[in-house]
PDB file of N, CA, C and O in Angstrom, chain B, residues numbered from 101:
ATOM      1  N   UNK B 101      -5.846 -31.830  -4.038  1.00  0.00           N
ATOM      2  CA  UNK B 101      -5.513 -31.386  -5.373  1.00  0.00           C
ATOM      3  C   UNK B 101      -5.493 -32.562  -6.319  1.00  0.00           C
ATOM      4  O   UNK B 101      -4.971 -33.616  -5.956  1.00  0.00           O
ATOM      5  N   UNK B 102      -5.878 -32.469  -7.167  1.00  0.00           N
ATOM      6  CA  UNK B 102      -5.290 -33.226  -8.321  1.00  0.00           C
ATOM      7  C   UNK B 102      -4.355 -33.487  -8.761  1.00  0.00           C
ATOM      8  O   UNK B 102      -3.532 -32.586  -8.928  1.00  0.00           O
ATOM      9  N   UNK B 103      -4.025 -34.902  -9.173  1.00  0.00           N
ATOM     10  CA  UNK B 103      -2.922 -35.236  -9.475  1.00  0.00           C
ATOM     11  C   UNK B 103      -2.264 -33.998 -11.526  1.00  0.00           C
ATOM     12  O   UNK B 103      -1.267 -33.490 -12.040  1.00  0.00           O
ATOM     13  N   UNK B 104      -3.711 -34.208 -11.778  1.00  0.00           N
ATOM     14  CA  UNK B 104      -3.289 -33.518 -12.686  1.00  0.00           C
ATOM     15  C   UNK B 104      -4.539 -32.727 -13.699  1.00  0.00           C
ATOM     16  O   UNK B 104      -5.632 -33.260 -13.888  1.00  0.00           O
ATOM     17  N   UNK B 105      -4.138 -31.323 -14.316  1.00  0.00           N
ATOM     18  CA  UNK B 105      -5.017 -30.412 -14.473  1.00  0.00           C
ATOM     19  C   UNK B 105      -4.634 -30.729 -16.197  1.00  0.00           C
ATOM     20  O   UNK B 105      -3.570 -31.143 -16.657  1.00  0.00           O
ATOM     21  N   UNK B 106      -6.227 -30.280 -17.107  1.00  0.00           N
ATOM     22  CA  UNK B 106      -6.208 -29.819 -18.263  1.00  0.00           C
ATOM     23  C   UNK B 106      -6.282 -28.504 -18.629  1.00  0.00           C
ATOM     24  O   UNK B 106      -7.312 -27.835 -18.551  1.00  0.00           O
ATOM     25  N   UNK B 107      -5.195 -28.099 -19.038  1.00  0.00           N
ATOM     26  CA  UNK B 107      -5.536 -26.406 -19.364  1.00  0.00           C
ATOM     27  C   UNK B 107      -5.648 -26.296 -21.069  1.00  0.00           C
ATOM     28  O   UNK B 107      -5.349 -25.196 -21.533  1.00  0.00           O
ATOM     29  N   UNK B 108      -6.041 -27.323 -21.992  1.00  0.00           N
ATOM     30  CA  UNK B 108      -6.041 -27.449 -23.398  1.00  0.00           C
ATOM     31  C   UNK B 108      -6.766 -26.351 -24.206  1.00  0.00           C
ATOM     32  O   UNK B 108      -6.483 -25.865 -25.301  1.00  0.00           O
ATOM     33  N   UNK B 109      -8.085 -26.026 -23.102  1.00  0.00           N
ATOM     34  CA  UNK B 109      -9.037 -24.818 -23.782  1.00  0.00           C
ATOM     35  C   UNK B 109      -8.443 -23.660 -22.454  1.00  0.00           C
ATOM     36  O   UNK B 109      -9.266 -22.772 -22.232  1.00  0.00           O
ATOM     37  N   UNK B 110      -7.656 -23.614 -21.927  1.00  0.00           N
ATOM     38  CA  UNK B 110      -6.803 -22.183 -21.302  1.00  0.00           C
ATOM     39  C   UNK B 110      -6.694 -21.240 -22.172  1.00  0.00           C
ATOM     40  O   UNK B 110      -6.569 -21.525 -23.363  1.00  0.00           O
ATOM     41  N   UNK B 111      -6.732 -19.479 -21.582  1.00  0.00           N
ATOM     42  CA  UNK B 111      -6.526 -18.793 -22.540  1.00  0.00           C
ATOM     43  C   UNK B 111      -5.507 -17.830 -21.804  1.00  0.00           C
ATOM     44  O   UNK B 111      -6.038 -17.119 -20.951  1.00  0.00           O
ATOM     45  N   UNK B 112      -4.506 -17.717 -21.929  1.00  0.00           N
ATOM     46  CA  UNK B 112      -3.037 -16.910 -21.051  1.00  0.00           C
ATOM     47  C   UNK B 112      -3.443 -15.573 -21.251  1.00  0.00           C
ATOM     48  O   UNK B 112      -4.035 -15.260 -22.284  1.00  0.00           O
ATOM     49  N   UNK B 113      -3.174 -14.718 -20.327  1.00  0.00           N
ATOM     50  CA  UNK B 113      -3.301 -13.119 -20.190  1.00  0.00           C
ATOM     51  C   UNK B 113      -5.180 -12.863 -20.089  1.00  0.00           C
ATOM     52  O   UNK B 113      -5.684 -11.746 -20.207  1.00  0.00           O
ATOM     53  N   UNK B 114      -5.782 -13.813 -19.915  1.00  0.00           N
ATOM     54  CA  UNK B 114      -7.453 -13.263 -19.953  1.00  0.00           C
ATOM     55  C   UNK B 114      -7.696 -12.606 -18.732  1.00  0.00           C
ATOM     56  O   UNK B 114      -8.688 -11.888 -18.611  1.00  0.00           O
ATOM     57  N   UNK B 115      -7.025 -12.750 -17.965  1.00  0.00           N
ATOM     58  CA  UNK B 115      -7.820 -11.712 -17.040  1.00  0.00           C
ATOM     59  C   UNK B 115      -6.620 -10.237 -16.285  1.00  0.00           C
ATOM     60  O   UNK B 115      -6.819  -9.491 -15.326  1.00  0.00           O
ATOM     61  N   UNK B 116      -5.446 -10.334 -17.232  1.00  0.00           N
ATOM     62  CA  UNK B 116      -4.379  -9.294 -17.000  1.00  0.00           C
ATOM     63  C   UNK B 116      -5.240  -8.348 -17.927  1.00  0.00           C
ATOM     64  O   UNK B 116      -5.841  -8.465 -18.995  1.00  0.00           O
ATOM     65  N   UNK B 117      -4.935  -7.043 -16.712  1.00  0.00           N
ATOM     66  CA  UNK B 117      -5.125  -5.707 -17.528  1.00  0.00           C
ATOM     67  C   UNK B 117      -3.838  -4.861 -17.104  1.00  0.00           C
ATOM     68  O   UNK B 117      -3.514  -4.784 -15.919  1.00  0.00           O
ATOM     69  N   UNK B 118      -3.229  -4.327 -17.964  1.00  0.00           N
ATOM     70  CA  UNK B 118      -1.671  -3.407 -18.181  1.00  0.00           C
ATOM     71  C   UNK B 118      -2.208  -2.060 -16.938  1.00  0.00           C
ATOM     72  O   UNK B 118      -1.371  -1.519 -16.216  1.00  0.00           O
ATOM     73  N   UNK B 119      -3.486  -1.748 -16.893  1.00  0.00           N
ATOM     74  CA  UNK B 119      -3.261  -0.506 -16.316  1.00  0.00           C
ATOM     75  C   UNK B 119      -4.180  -0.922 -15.119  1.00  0.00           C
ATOM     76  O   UNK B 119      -4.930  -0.061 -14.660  1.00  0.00           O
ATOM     77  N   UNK B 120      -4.177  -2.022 -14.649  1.00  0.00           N
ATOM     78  CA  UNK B 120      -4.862  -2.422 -12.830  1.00  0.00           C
ATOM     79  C   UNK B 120      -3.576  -1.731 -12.128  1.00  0.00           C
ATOM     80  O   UNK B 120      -2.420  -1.722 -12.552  1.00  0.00           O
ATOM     81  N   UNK B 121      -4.082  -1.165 -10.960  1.00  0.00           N
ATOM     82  CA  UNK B 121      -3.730  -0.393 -10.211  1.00  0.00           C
ATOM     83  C   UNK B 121      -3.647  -1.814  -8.750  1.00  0.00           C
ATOM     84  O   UNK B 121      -4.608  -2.546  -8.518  1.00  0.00           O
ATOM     85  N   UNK B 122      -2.512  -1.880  -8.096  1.00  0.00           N
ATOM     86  CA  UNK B 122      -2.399  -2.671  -7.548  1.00  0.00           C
ATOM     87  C   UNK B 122      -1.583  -2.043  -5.941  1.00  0.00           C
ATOM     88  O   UNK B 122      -0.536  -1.414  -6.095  1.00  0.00           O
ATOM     89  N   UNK B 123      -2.070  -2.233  -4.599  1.00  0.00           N
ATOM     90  CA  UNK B 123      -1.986  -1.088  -3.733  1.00  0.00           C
ATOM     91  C   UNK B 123      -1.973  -2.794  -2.554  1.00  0.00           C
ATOM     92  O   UNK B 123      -2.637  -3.799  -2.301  1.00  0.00           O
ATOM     93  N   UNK B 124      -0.470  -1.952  -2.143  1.00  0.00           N
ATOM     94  CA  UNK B 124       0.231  -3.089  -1.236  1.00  0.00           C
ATOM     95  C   UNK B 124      -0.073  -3.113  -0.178  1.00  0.00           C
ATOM     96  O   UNK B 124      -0.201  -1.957   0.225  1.00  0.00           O
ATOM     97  N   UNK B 125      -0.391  -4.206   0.962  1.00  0.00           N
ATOM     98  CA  UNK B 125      -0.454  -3.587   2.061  1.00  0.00           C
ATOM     99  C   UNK B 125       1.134  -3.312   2.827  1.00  0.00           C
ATOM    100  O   UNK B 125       2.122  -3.935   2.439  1.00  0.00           O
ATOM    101  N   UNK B 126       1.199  -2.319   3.929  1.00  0.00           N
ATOM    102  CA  UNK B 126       1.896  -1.721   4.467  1.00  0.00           C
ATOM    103  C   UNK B 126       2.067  -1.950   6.568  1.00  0.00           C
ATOM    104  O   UNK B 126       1.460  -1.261   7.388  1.00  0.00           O
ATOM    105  N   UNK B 127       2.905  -2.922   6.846  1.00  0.00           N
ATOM    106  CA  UNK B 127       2.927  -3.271   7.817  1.00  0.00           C
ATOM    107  C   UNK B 127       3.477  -2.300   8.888  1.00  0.00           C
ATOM    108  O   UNK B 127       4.678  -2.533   9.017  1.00  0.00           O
ATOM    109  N   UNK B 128       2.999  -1.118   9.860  1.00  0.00           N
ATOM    110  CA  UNK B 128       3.643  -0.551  11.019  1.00  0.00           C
ATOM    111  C   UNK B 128       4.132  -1.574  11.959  1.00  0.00           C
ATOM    112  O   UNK B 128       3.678  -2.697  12.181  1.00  0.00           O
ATOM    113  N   UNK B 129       5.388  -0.819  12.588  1.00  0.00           N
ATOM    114  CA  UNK B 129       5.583  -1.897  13.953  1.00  0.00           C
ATOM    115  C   UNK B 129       4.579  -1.222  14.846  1.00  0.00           C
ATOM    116  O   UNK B 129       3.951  -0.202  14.559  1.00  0.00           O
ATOM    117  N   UNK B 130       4.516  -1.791  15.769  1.00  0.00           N
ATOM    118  CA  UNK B 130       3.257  -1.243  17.155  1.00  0.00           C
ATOM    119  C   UNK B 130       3.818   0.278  17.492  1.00  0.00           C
ATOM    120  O   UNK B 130       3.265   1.238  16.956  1.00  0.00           O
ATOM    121  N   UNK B 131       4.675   0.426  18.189  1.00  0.00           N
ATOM    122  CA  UNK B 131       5.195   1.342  18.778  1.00  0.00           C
ATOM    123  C   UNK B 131       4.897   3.037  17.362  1.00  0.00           C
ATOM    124  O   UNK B 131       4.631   4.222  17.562  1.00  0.00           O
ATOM    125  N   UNK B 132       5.135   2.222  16.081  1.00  0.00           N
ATOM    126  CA  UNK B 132       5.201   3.726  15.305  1.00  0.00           C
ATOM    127  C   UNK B 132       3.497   4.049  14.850  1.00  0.00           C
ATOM    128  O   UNK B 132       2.881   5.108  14.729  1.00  0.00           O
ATOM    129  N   UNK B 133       3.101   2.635  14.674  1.00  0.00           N
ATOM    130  CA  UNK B 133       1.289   2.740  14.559  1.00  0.00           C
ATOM    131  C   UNK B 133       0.350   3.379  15.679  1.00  0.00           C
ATOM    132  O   UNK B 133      -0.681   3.973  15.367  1.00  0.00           O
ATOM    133  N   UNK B 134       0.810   3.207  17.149  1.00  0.00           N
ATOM    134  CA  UNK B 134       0.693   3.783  18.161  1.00  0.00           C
ATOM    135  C   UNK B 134       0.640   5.589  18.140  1.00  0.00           C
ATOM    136  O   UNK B 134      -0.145   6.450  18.535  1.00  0.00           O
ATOM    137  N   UNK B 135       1.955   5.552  17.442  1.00  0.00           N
ATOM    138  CA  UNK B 135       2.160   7.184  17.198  1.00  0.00           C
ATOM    139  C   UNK B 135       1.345   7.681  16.325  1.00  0.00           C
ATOM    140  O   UNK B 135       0.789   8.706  16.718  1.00  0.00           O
ATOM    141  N   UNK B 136       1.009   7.257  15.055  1.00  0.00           N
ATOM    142  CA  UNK B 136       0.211   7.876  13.881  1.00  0.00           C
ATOM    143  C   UNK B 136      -0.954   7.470  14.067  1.00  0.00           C
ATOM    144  O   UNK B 136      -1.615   7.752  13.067  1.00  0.00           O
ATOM    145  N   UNK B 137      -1.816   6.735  15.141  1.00  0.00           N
ATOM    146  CA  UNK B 137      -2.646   6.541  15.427  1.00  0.00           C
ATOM    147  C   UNK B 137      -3.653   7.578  16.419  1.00  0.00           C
ATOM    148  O   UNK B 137      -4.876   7.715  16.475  1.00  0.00           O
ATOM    149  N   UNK B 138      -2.408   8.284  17.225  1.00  0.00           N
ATOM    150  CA  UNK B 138      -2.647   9.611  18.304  1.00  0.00           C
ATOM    151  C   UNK B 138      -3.050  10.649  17.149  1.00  0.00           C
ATOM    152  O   UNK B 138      -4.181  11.134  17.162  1.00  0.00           O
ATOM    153  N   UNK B 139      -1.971  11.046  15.983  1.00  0.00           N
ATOM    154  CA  UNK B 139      -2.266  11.976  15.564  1.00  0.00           C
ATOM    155  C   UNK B 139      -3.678  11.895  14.531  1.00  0.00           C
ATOM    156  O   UNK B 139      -4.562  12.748  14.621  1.00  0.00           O
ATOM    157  N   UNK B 140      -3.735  10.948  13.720  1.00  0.00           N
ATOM    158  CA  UNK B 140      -4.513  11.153  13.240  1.00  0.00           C
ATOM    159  C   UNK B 140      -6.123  10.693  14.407  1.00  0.00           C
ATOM    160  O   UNK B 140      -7.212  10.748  13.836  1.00  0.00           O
ATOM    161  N   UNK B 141      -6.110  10.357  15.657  1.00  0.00           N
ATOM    162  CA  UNK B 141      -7.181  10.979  16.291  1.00  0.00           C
ATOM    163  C   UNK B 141      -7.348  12.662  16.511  1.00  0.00           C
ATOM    164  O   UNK B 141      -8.312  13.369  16.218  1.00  0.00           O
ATOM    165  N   UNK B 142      -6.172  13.004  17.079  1.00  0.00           N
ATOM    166  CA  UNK B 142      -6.374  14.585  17.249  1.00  0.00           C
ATOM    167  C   UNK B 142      -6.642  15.261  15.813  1.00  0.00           C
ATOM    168  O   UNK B 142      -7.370  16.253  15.856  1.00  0.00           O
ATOM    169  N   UNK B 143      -6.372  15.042  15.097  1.00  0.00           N
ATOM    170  CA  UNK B 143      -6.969  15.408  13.038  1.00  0.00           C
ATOM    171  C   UNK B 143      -8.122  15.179  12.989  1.00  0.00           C
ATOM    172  O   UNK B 143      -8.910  16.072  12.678  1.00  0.00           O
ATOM    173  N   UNK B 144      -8.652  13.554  13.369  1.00  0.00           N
ATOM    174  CA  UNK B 144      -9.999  13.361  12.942  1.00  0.00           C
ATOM    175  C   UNK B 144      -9.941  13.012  11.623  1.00  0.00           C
ATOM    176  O   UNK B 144     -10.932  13.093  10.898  1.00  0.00           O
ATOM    177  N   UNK B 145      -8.750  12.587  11.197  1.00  0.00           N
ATOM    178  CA  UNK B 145      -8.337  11.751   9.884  1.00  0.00           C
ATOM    179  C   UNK B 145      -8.025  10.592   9.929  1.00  0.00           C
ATOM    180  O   UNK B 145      -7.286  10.370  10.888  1.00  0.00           O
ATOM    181  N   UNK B 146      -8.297   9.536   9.194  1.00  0.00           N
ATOM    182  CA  UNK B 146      -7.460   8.223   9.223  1.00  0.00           C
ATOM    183  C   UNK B 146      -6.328   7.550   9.444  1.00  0.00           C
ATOM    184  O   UNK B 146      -6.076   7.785  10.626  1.00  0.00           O
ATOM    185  N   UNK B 147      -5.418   6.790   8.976  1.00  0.00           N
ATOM    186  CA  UNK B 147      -4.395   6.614   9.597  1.00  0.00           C
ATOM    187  C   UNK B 147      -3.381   6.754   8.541  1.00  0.00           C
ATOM    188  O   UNK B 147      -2.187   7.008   8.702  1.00  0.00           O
ATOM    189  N   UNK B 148      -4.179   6.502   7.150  1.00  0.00           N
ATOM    190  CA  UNK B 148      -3.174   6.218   6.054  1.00  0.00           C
ATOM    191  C   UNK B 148      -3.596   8.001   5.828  1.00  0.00           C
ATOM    192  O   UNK B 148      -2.530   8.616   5.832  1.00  0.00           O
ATOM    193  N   UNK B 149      -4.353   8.615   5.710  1.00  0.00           N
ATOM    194  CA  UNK B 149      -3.903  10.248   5.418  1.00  0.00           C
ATOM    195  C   UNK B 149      -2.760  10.793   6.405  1.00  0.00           C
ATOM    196  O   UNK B 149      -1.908  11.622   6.086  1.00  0.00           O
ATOM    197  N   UNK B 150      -2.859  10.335   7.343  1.00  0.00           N
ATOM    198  CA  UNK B 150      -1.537  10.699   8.386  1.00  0.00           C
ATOM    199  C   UNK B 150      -0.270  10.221   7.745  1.00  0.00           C
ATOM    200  O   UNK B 150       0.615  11.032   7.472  1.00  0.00           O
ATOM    201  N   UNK B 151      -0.116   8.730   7.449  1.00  0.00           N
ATOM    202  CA  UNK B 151       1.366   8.465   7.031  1.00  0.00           C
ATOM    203  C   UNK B 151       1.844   8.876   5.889  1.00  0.00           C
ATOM    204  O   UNK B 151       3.019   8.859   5.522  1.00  0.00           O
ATOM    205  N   UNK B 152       0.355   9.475   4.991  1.00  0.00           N
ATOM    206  CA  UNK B 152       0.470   9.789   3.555  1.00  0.00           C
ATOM    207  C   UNK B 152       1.058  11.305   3.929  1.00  0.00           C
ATOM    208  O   UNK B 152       1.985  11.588   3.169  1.00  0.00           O
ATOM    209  N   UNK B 153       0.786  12.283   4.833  1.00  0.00           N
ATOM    210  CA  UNK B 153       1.229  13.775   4.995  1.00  0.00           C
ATOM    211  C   UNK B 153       2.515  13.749   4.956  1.00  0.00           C
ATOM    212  O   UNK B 153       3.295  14.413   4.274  1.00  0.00           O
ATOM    213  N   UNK B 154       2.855  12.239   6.405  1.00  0.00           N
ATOM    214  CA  UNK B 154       4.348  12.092   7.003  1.00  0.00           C
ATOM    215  C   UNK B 154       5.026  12.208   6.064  1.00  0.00           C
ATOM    216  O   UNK B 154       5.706  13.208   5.833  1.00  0.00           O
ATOM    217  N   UNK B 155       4.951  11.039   5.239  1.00  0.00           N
ATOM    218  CA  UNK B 155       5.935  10.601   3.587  1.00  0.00           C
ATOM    219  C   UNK B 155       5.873  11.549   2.882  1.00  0.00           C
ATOM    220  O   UNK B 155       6.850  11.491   2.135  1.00  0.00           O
ATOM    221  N   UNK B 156       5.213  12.522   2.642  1.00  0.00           N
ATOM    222  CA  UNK B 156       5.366  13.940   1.838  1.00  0.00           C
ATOM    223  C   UNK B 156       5.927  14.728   2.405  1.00  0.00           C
ATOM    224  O   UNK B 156       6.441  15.462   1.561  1.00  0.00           O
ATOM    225  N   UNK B 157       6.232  15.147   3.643  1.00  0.00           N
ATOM    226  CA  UNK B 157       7.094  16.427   4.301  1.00  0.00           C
ATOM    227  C   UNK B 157       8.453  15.304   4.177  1.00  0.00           C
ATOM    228  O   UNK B 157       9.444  15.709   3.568  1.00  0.00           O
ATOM    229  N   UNK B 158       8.462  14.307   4.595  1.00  0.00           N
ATOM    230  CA  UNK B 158       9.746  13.384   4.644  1.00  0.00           C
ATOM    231  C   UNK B 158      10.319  13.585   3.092  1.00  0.00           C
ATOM    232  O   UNK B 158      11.535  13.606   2.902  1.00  0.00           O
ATOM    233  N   UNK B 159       9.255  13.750   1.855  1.00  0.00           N
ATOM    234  CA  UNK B 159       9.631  13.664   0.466  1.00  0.00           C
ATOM    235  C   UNK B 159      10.164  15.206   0.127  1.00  0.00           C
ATOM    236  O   UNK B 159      10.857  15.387  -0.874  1.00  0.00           O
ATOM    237  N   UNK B 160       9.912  15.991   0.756  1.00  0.00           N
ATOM    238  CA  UNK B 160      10.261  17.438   0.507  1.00  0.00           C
ATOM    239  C   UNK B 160      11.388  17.362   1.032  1.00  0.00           C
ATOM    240  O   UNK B 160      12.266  17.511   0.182  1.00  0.00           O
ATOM    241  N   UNK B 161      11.849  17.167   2.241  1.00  0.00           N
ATOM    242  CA  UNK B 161      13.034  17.510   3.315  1.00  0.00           C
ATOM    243  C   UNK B 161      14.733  16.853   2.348  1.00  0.00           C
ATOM    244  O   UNK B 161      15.847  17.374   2.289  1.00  0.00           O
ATOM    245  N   UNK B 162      14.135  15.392   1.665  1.00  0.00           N
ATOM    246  CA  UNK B 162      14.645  15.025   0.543  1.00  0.00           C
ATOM    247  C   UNK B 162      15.372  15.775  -0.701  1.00  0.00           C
ATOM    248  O   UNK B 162      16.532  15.831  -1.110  1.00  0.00           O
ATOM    249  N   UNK B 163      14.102  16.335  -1.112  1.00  0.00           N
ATOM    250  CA  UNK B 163      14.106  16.991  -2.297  1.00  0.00           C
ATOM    251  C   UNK B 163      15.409  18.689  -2.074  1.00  0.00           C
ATOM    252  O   UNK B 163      16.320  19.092  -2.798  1.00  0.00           O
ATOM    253  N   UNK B 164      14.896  19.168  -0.874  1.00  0.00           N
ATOM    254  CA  UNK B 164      15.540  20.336  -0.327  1.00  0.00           C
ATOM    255  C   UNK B 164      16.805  20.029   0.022  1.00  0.00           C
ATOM    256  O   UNK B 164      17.469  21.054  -0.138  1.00  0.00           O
ATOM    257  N   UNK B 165      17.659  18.923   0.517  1.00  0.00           N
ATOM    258  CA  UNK B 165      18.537  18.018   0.686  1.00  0.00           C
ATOM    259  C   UNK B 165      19.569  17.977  -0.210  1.00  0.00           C
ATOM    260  O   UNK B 165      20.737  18.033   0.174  1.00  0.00           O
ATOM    261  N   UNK B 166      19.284  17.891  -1.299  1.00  0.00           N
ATOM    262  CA  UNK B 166      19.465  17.618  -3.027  1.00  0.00           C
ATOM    263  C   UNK B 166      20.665  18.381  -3.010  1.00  0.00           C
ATOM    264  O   UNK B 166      21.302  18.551  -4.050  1.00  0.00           O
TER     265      UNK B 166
END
């Protein structure tokens, strides 16, 4: 690295956009990736449509909870 940078012609916020969509990754432990890994073979779906179903019946059971 350099001891030291010119940022004199810098321009702040040039490459921020307010509405980028920004998508986290999401770490399983083995044992629960294992599990959503069975089902979404027997589906024939991916892995994140599986945890995406899970988190929605989990988001209802919530909601009904209330």
């Amino acid at each position: 690295m350099k001891e030291e940078y010119d940022f004199t012609q810098a321009e702040r916020g040039k490459f921020y956009r307010h509405d980028a969509k920004l998508n986290l990754p999401v770490y399983l432990d083995e044992e629960v990736l294992a599990f959503v890994e069975q089902i979404a073979a027997k589906k024939k779906e991916d892995v994140s449509s599986v945890v995406n179903e899970i988190i929605r019946s989990d988001m209802k059971l919530v909601d009904i909870m209330k």
